[in-house]
N, C-alpha and C positions, 0 to 999 in steps of 0.2 A: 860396725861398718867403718870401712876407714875414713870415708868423707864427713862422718861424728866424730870420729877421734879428730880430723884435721879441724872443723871449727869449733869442738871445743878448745883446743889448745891455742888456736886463733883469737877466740872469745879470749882467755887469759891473760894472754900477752897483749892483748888491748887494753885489758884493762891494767897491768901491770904499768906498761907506758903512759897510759892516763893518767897514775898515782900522782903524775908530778903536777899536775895540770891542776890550775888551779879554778877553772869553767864546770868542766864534768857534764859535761850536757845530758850524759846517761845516766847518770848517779841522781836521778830523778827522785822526789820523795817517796819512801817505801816505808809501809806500813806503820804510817802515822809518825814516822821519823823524819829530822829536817835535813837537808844536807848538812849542816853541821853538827847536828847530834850523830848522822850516821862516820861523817869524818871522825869524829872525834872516840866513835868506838874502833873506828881503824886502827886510829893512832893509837889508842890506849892497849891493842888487842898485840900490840908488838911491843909493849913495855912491860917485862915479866917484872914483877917485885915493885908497880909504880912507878910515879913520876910525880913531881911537885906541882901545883897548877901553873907556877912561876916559868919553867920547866915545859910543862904543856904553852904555855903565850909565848914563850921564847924559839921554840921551833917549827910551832904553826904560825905564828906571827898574826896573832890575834891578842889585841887586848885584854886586860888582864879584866875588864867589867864583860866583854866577851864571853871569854873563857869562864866565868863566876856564872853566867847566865846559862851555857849552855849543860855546865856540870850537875846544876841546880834544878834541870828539866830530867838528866839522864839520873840523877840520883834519885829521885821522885817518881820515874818509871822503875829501877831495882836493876840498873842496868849498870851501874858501878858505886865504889866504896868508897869512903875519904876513914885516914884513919892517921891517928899522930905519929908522928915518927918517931922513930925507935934510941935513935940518934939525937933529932934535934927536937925539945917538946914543941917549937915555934911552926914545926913545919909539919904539912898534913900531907898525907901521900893519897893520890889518887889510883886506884884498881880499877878495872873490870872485872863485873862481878861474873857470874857463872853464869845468869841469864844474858850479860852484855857479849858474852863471850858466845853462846848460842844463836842472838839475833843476828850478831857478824856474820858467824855461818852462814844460816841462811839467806842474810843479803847476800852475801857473793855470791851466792849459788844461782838465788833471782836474776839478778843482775848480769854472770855468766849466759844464761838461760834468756836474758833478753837483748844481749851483746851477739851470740850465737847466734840465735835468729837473724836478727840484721846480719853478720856478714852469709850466713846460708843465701840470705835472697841474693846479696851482694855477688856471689859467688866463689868459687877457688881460686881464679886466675885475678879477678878483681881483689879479693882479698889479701894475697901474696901483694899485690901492687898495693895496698893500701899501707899494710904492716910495714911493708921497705920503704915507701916513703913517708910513714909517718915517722918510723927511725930515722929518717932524716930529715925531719922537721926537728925533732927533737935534740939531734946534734948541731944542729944549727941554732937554735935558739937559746942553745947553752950559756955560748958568748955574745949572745946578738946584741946585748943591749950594753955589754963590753966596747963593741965591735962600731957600735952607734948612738954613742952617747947623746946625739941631736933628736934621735926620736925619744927616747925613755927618761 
């Protein structure tokens, strides 16, 4: 049907635009994962060959006791790997493992699958309206705190 194909690819790009957001109000805990263990296999799920945890605290901008805490949850469920680098023996590299990479899958699919539903009720024509101006919140907020240093 085409009005599935339009809100799933609605559902998608919501949540693509979301990525940057740092709230996530959708990103609700799924299946015994925190919001941050689930970010955190996001993130890991788009670094082929690892990252250093250093590396992970530096681009999520979580501290480095953070990031030690939430790796130490996900490596204990078999959901990623730490292994010495190959290069330097000082530095340990973080993976997702095969199952970390599996339960990604299916959150986003969940998560599509409960983003979808909402704009289905929401509708087609309220949807389009939503999608366009959430691209425009988000261009907007690019510089905003550029733009207004008195609030941020």
């Amino acid at each position: 049907m085409a009005s599935e194909t339009f809100f799933e690819e609605a559902a998608r790009e919501f949540i693509r635009l979301s990525a940057g957001n740092r709230h996530k109000p959708l990103h609700k805990r799924v299946s015994g994962l925190s919001a941050g263990e689930t970010g955190m296999l996001f993130y890991l799920s788009g670094k082929e060959g690892g990252v250093t945890a250093g590396q992970i605290s530096r681009d999520l901008q979580i501290g480095s006791g953070g990031v030690a805490n939430v790796l130490n949850i996900l490596e204990k469920k078999g959901m990623i790997s730490r292994t010495m680098s190959l290069t330097d023996r000082r530095s340990v590299i973080v993976s997702i493992s095969g199952e970390g990479m599996k339960e990604t899958t299916r959150i986003k699919k969940e998560v599509t699958a409960t983003i979808q539903a909402f704009l289905e009720d929401l509708g087609e024509e309220d949807t389009k309206q939503l999608l366009r101006i959430y691209r425009r919140a988000l261009e907007i907020g690019e510089g905003f705190a550029a733009r207004h240093p008195e609030i941020g």
